[in-house]
C-alpha positions in Angstrom: -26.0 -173.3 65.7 -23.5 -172.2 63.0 -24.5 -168.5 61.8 -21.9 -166.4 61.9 -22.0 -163.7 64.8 -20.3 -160.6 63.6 -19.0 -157.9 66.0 -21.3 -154.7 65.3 -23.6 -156.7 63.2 -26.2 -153.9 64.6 -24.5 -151.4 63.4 -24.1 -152.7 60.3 -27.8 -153.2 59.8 -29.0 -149.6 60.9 -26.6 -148.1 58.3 -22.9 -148.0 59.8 -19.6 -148.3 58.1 -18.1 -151.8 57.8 -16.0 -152.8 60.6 -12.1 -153.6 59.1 -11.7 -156.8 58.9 -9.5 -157.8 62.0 -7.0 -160.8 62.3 -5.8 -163.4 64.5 -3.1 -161.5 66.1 -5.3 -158.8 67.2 -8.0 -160.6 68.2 -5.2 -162.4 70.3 -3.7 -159.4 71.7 -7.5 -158.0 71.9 -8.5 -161.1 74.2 -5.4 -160.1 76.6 -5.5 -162.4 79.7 -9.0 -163.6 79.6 -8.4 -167.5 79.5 -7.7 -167.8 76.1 -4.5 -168.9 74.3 -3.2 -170.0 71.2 -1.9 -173.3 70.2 -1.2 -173.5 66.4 -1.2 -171.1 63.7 -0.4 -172.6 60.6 -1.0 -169.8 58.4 0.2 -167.1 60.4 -1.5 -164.5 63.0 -2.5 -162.1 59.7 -5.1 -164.5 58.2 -8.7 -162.3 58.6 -11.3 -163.0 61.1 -14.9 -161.8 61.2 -16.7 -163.5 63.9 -17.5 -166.1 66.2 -19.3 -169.5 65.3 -20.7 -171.5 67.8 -20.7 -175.1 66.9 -22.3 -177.8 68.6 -21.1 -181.1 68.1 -22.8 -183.3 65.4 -24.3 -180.0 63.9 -23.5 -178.9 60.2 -20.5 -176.1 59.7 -22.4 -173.5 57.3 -20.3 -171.2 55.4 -18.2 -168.6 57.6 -15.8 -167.5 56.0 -13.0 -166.0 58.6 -15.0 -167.3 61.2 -13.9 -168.4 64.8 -15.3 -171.6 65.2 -16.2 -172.3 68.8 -16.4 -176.0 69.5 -18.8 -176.6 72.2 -19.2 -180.4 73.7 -16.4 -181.3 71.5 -13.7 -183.5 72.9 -10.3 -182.8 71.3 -8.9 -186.3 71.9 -11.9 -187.8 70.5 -11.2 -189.7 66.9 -14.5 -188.1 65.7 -13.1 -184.9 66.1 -10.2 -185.3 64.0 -12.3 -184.5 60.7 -13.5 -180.8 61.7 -9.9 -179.1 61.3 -10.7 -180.2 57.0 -14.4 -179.6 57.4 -13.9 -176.1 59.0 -11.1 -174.9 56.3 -13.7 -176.1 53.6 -15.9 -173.7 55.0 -13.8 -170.7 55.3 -12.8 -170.9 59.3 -9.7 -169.2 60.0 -9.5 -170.9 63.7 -11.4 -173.5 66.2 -11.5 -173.1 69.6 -11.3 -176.2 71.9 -11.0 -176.9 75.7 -8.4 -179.3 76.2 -9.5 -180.6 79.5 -6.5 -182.3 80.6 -6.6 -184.4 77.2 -3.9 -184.8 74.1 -4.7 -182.9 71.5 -1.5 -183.6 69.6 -3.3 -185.3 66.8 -5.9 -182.8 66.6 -2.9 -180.2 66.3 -1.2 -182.0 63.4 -4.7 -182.4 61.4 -4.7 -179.0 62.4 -1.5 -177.5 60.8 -2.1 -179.5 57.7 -5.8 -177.8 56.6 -4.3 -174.8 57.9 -6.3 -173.8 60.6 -5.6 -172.3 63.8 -6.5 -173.6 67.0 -7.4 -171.7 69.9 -8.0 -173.3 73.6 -10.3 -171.7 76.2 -9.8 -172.6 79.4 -11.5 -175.5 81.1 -13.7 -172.9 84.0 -14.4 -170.4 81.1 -18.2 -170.8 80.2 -18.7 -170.6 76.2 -20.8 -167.9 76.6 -18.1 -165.8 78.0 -15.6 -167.4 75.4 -17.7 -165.9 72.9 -18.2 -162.4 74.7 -14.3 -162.4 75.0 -13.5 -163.2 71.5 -16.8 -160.9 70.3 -15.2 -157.9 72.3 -11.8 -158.0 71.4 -13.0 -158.2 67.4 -14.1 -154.7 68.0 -11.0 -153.1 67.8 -11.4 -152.0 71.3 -10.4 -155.3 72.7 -10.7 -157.0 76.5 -6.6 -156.6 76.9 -7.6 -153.1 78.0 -11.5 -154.1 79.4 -9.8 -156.3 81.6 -6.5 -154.9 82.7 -6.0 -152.0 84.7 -7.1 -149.4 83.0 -9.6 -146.8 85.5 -13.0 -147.8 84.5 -15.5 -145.3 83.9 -14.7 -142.1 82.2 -14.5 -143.9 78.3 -18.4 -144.8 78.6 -19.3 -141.2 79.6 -17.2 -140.0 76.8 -19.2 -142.2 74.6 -22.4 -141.2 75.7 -21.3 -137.9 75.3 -20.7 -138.5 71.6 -23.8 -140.0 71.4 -25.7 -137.6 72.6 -23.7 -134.7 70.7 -24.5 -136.3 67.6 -28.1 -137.0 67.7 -29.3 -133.9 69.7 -30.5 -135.3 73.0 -29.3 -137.0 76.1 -28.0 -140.9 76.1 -27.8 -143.0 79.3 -26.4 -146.8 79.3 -27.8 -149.0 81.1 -26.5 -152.5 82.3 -29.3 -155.8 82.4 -30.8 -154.4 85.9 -31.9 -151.1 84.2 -29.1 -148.9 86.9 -28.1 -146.4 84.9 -23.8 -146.7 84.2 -23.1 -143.8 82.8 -24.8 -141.0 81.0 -24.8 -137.9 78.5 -23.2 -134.2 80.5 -23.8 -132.5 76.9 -25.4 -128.8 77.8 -28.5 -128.1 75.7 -29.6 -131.2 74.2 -33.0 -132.6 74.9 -33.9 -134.3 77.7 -36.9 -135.3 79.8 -38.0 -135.3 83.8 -37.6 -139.1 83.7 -34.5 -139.3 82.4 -33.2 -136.5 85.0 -34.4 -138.7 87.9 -33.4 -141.7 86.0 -30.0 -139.9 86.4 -29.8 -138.6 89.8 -31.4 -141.7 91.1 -28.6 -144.2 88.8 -31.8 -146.6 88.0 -34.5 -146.3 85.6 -37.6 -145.4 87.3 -40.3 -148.7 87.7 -43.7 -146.8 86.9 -46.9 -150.0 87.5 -49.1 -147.3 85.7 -46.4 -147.7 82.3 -46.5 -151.8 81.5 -45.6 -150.7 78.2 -42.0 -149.3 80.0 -41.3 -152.8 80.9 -42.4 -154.2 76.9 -40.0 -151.6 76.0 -37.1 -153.3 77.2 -37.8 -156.6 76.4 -38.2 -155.8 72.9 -35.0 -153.7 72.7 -33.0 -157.2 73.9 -34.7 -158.9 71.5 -34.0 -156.8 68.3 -30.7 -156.9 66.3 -31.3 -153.3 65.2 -32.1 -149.5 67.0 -35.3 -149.4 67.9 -37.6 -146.4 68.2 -40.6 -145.5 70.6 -42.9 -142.8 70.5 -43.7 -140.3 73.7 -45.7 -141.5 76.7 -46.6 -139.7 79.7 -43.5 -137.6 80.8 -41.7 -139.4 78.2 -39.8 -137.7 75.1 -39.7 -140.0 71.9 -36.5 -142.2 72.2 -34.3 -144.7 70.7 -32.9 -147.5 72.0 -30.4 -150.7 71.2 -28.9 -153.8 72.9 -25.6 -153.6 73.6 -24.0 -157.3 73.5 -20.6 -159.0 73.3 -21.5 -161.4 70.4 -24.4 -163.0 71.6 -24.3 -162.1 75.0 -26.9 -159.6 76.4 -24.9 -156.8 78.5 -27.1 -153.9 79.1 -29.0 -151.3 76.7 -28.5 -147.5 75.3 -30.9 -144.8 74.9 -31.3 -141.9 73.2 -33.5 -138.8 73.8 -34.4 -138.1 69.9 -34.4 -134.1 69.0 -37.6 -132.4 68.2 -37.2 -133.5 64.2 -36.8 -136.9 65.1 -33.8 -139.1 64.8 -32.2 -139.1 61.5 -30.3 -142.1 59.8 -26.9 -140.7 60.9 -27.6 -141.1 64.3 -29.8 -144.3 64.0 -26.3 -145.1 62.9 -24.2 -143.7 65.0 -27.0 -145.2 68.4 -25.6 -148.8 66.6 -21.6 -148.1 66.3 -21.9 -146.2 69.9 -23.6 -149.4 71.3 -20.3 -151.8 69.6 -17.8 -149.8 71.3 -20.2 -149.7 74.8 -19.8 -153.6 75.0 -16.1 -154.2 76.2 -16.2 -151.5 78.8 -19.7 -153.1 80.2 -17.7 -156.1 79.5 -15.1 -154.9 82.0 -17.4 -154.6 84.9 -17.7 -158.2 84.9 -14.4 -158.8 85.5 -14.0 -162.5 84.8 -14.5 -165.4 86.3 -17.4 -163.1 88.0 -18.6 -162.4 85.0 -21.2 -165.5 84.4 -22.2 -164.9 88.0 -22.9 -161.2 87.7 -24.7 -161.9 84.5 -27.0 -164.1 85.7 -27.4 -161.8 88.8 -28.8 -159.4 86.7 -30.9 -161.2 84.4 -32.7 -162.6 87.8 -33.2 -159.4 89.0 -35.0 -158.1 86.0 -36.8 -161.6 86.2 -38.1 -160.6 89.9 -39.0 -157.0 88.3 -43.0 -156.2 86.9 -41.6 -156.3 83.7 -39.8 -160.1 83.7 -36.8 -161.1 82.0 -36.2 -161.3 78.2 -35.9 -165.5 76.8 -32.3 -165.0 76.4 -31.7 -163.7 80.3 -34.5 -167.2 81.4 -32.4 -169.4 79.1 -29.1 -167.8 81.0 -31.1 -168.7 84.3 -32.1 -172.3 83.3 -35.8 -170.9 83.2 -38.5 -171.6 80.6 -41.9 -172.5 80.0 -43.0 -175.7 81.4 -40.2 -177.0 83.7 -40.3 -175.7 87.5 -38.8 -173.2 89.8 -39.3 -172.0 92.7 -38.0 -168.9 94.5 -36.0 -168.6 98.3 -36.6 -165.7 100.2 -33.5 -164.8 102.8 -34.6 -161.9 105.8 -32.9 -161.2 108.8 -34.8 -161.0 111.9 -38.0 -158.7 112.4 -38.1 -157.4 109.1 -40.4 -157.8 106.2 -42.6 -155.8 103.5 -44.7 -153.7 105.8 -42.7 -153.7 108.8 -41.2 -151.4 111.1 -37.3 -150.7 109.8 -34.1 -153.0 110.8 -33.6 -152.0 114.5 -29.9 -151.6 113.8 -30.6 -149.1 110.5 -30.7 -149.2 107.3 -26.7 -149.4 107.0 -26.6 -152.6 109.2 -29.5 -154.2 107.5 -27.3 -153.6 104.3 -24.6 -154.9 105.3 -26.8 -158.3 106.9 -27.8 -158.5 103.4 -24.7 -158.1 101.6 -23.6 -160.6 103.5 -26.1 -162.9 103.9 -26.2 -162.6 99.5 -22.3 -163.3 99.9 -23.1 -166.4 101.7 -25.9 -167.7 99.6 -23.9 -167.8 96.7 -20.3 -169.6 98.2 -22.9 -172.3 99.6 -25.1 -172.4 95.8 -21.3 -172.4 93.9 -20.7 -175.8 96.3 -23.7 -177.5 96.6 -25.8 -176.5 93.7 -24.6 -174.5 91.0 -27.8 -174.0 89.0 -28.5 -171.5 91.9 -29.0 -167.6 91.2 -28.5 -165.3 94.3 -29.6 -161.6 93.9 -30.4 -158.8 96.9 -33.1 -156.9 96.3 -35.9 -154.8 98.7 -34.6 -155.9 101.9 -34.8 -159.8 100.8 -32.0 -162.1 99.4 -33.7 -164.1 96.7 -32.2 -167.6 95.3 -33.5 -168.9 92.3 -33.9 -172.7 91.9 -34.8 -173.9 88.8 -35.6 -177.4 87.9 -37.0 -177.6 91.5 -40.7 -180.1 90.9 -40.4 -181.7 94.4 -41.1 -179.4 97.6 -38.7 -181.7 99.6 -35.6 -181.3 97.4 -36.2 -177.5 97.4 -36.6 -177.7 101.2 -33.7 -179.6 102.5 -31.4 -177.5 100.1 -33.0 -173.8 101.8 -33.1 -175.7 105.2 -29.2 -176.6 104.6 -28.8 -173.1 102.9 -30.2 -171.2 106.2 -28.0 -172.5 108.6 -24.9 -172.1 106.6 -26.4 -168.2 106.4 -27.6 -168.7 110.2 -23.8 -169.7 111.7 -21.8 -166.9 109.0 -23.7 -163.9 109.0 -26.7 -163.8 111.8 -28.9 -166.5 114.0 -32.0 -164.5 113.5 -32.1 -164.9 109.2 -35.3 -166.9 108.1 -36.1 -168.1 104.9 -39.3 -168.8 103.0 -39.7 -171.2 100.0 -42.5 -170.7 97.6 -44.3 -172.9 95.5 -43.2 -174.2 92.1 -43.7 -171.6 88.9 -43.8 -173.0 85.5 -44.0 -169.8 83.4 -40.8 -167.2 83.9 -44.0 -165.0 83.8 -45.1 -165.8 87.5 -42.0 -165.1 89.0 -43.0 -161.6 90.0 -45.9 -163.4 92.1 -43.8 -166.3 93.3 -41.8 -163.0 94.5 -44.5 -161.7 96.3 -45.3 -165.2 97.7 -42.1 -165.0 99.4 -42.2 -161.8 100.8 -45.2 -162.5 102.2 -44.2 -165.5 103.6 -40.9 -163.8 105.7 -43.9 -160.6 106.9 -45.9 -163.4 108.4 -42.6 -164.7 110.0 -41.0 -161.8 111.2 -41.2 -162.5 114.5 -40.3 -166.5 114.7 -38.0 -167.4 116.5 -34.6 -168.0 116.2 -33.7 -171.4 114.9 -36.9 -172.0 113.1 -37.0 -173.7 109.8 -37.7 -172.6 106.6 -41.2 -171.7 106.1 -44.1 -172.1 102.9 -47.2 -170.6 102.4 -48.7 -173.7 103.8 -47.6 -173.2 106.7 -48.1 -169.1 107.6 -51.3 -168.6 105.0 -53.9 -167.8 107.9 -50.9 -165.3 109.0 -50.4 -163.9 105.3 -54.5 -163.2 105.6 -54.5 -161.0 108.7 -51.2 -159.2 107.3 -53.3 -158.3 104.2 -56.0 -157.9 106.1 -54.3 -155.4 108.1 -53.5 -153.7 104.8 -56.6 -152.8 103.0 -57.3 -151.2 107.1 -54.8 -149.2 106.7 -55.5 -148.0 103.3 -59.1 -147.4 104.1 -59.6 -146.5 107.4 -62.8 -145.9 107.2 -63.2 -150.1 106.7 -62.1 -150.3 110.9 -64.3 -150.5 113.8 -64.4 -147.0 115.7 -64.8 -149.2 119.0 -61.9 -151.3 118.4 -59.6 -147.7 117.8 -61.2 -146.5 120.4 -60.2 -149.7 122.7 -56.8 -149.7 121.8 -56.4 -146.5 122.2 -57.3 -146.6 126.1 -55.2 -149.0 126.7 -52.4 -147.0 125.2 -53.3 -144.0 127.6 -54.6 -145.1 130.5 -52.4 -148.8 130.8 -55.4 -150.5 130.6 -55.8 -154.5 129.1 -59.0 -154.2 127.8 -57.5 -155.3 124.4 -55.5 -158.2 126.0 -58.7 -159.1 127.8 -60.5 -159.6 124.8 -58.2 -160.9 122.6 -57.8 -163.7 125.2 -61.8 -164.5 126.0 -62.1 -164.5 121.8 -58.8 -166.6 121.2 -60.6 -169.4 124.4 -63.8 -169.6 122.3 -65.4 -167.5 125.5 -64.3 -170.1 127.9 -63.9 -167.3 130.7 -62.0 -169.4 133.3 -59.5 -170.7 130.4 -58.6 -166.9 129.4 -58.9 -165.4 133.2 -55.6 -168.1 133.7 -54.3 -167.0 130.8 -54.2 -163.5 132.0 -53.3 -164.2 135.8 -56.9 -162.7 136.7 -59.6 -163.8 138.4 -63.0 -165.2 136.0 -64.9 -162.1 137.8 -62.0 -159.5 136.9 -62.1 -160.8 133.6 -66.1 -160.4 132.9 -66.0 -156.8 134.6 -63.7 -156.0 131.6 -66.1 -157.5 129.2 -68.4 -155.9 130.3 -67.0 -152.6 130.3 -65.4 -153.2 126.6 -69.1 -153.1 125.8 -70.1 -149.8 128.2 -67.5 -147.9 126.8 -66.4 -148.5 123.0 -69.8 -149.6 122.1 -68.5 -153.1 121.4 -71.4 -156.1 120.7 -69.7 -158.9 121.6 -72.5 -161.3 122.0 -73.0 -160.5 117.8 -70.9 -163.2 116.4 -70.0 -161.0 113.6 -68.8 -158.5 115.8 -67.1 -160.8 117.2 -64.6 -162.4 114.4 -64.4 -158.3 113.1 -62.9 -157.3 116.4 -60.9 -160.5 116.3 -59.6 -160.1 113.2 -58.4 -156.4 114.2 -57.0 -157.0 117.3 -55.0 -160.0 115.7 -53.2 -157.5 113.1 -49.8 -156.9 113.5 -50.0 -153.2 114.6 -52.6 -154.1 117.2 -51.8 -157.5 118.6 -51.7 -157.1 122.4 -49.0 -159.1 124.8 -50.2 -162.7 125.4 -49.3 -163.0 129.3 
C-alpha cells in the first residue's frame, strides 16, 4: 500500500480549490494530544506535508512527495529497518511514523537525522487506522487539537450544514456509519422532502424494505471518492451525497437535497470541501481510545441492517467472503420479537441492555478481542468472526452469559447462531438469533446458551403463531371459540385438551396430569366436541388444534 492519501482528495476531484499545503508543525500542533509525538526533525517543523502513506513492511515506497509515511509491522530496532529513513527521503517523505514498542530506536534516529527525515512515534495501543485518521484530520487545517480537547461539540457541524445547505439550495443532514442523523441544515426556504423531515425529527434515516435501492445508495456513497448524485424515488427529492473520511477511515456520510435546477458544479464542490471540514468534528465523537471500538460498533450495526455493511466497514469487522462468523444474541428475561414488553418498561429494559452491551464488551476486550458488541431492537448482538467450530463459539457465549448473568441480571439468555460465510447473510443470521431468544423467552433462569438446534420445533409454532395472527381467517373458529370459554367462564377445556393431545390420547396419563379423574376428563372431551364443533377423532383436526393451542398466546397452564 503506498498511494498517497491526501486530506480533501474528494474535494479536489469534484472541482474544489487546493488545500495549502500544511507542514510538520501544524500537523503536530493539529494532532494535539492524540498519542502522537515527535522524535526528530532534522529539517525543521516547516518542511511541507501533503498526506499520509501507509506502508507495509517489505512493500515498495512509490513516489510521495511530502508524504507521512506510516510504518505498519515495522520494527524500529530491527537492522532491516535501518535503510527506509534513505529510501523514504529518495522518495520525497517528509516524515515516518513508527511505534517504538519499548525498543531502541537510537540508530534508527541517527540514520534518521542524516537523510533528513523526520520521525514521528504513535503510541504502542493506537491502532494505525486511527494513526492515520489523526494525522488525515489534523492536515485539514481544522486539526484533532481542537476535535479532541474541550471544545463543546455540536454547534460547528450544524453551522456547516447550514453552509451547505445555503449554498446549494436545499437541506443537508450528516450522518455518522449507523445512518442517525448528527446534525442537520435549519436554513428557512430551501428544499426539502417528507423523508428528510422525519429523517430529522426522528435523528435516523428511515429503513423503508419496499426501497432496497435506499440501502444500495449508501453502500455506493462509501465506496466512491467523489459526490455522488441520485435521482428521485418515491417521497424522495433528487439528492447528493459523499463520504466523509479521515484519510482512509470511513466516518459517516453528507447529503444534500438538490434545488429544482439540479446541483450545479459549485455546490458539487462545495458538498466535497463541506464533507473535509465534517471529518474532525465526527472525528471528535469518538473520542479516542473509543474510537476503534465505536467504529466498529457502527460498521456492525449497519452490517445487522437490510442493507449490510460496505467492504471497508467487513474488513474493519474481520468479515469477508469465505471465512466464518457467527452472531450472539444477548435478551433479558421474557422478552423477544413478538412478545409482550419488558415487565419493568421500556426505560428499565434500556438500561438492562445498556448494561448488559457494557458488559459484553469489558469481557470481549479480555478474552477475545476480535469481538464486536452493538445494542440494537431490544437484543445485544456480538459478532464473532473467524468462529468455524460450534464448540469454540459456544464455550466463549456460555462464559460470556454468566459474566453478563452475575453483573447485570440472572434472567439474560443468549442464543448462538450458525456459522455465515458471506457478510451478506448476516441480516438472516440476525433473524436466526432473534428467533432463537422468542422461542426461549420463558427458560429458565440459569439455562445455557441456546442454537436453533435446539428450540427449531419452538421457532415453528412461534411462526406458526404468526402467519395466525396476520390472517385470522387461517384459525379454527372452534379453537377461538374454546379459549374463549375458558377465559369467561374459568373453564379448562383448553388445558384438557392440550393435555389428552400432548399424552397421545392416553386418557389416564393426561387425567393425572391434570389432578382429574379419567371420567372428568372424557366429559370434557366430549363436550369440547358438543360445543365448539371440535372433531377430534379427525387426526387432522387434531395436530391443527394442537398446533393452536401450543402458540404462545394460547398455551394453557400445564398443572
Amino acid at each position: 500500500m503506498s498511494d498517497l492519501t491526501t486530506p480533501g482528495e474528494g474535494s479536489a476531484r469534484a472541482g474544489s480549490a487546493p488545500m495549502e499545503s500544511a507542514t510538520l508543525g501544524g500537523v503536530l500542533d493539529g494532532a494535539g494530544p492524540a498519542g502522537i509525538r515527535l522524535l526528530t526533525a532534522p529539517a525543521g517543523l516547516g518542511v511541507p506535508v501533503r498526506g499520509t502513506v501507509i506502508h507495509d513492511a517489505g512493500d515498495r515506497i512509490s513516489e510521495a512527495a511530502g508524504g507521512l509515511l506510516l510504518l505498519v509491522g515495522v520494527e524500529p530496532s530491527d537492522p532491516r529497518a535501518l535503510s527506509l529513513p534513505a529510501r523514504a527521503a529518495a522518495h520525497g517523505c517528509t516524515a515516518v511514523v513508527v511505534k517504538r514498542r519499548g525498543q531502541d530506536v537510537e540508530a534508527f534516529l541517527r540514520e534518521s537525522d542524516r537523510h533528513g527525515v523526520a520521525v514521528l512515534a504513535a503510541e504502542d495501543d493506537l491502532p494505525w487506522r486511527n494513526v492515520d485518521a489523526v494525522l488525515s484530520c489534523a492536515l485539514t487545517g481544522s486539526g484533532t487539537a481542537a476535535a479532541f480537547g474541550a471544545v463543546p461539540a455540536g454547534g460547528e457541524l450544524y453551522a456547516l450544514a447550514d453552509h451547505l445547505a445555503a449554498s446549494v439550495g436545499g437541506a443537508a443532514v450528516v450522518e455518522d456509519l449507523a445512518r442517525r442523523v448528527v446534525a442537520y441544515s435549519t436554513v428557512p426556504g430551501v428544499r426539502i422532502d417528507a423523508p428528510r423531515e422525519r429523517g430529522i425529527l426522528q435523528r435516523r434515516t428511515e429503513d423503508l424494505p419496499e426501497l432496497p435501492v435506499q440501502h444500495r445508495q449508501y453502500r455506493q456513497v462509501l465506496a466512491s471518492p467523489t459526490v455522488v448524485r441520485f435521482p428521485a424515488i418515491g417521497e424522495e427529492l433528487p439528492r447528493a451525497a459523499v463520504a466523509v473520511r479521515a484519510g482512509t477511515l470511513p466516518l459517516g456520510t453528507l447529503w444534500v437535497i438538490e434545488p429544482e435546477t439540479g446541483i450545479t458544479d459549485e455546490g458539487v464542490a462545495a458538498l466535497a470541501e463541506t464533507a473535509r471540514l465534517v471529518a474532525p468534528h465526527l472525528l471528535r465523537q469518538l473520542s479516542l481510545p473509543e474510537a476503534e471500538r465505536r467504529l466498529r460498533r457502527d460498521a456492525f450495526l449497519a452490517l445487522l441492517g437490510p442493507g449490510g455493511a460496505p467492504e471497508d466497514a467487513c474488513a474493519l469487522l474481520g468479515v469477508r467472503t469465505g471465512l466464518p462468523f457467527r452472531l450472539l444474541g444477548f435478551a433479558p428475561a421474557g422478552t423477544g420479537a413478538g412478545r409482550e414488553g419488558f415487565p419493568a418498561g421500556p426505560a428499565a429494559l434500556a438500561t438492562v441492555l445498556e448494561h448488559t452491551e457494557a458488559e459484553l464488551v469489558r469481557y470481549g476486550a479480555a478474552h477475545r478481542p476480535d469481538v464486536t458488541v452493538a445494542a440494537t431492537g431490544g437484543v445485544v448482538f456480538a459478532l464473532l468472526p473467524h468462529s468455524a467450530e460450534e464448540g469454540a463459539g459456544r464455550r466463549f457465549a456460555d462464559a460470556a452469559l454468566a459474566a453478563v448473568r452475575r453483573a447485570v441480571e440472572p434472567g439474560v439468555r443468549a442464543a448462538l447462531t450458525g456459522p455465515g460465510r458471506d457478510p451478506a447473510a448476516s441480516a438472516a443470521l440476525r433473524r436466526e438469533a432473534e428467533a432463537i431468544l422468542r422461542a426461549t423467552a420463558d427458560a429458565p433462569d440459569g439455562a445455557p446458551s441456546a442454537t436453533v438446534a435446539e428450540v427449531r420445533h419452538r421457532i415453528l409454532l412461534d411462526r406458526l403463531g404468526d402467519e395466525l395472527e396476520r390472517d385470522p381467517w387461517l384459525r379454527l373458529p372452534g379453537v377461538d371459540g374454546l379459549v374463549a370459554h375458558d377465559a369467561g367462564h374459568g373453564t379448562r377445556y383448553g388445558a384438557s385438551v392440550t393435555a389428552w393431545l400432548d399424552e397421545l390420547g392416553d386418557i389416564a396419563t393426561a387425567a393425572e396430569r391434570l389432578r382429574v379423574h379419567p371420567n372428568t376428563l372424557r366429559h370434557r372431551l366430549r363436550r369440547v366436541r358438543e360445543l365448539f364443533g371440535l372433531d377430534l377423532d379427525a387426526p387432522e383436526v387434531r395436530l391443527a388444534v394442537w398446533l393452536e393451542l401450543n402458540r404462545s398466546t394460547h398455551r394453557p397452564p400445564r398443572t
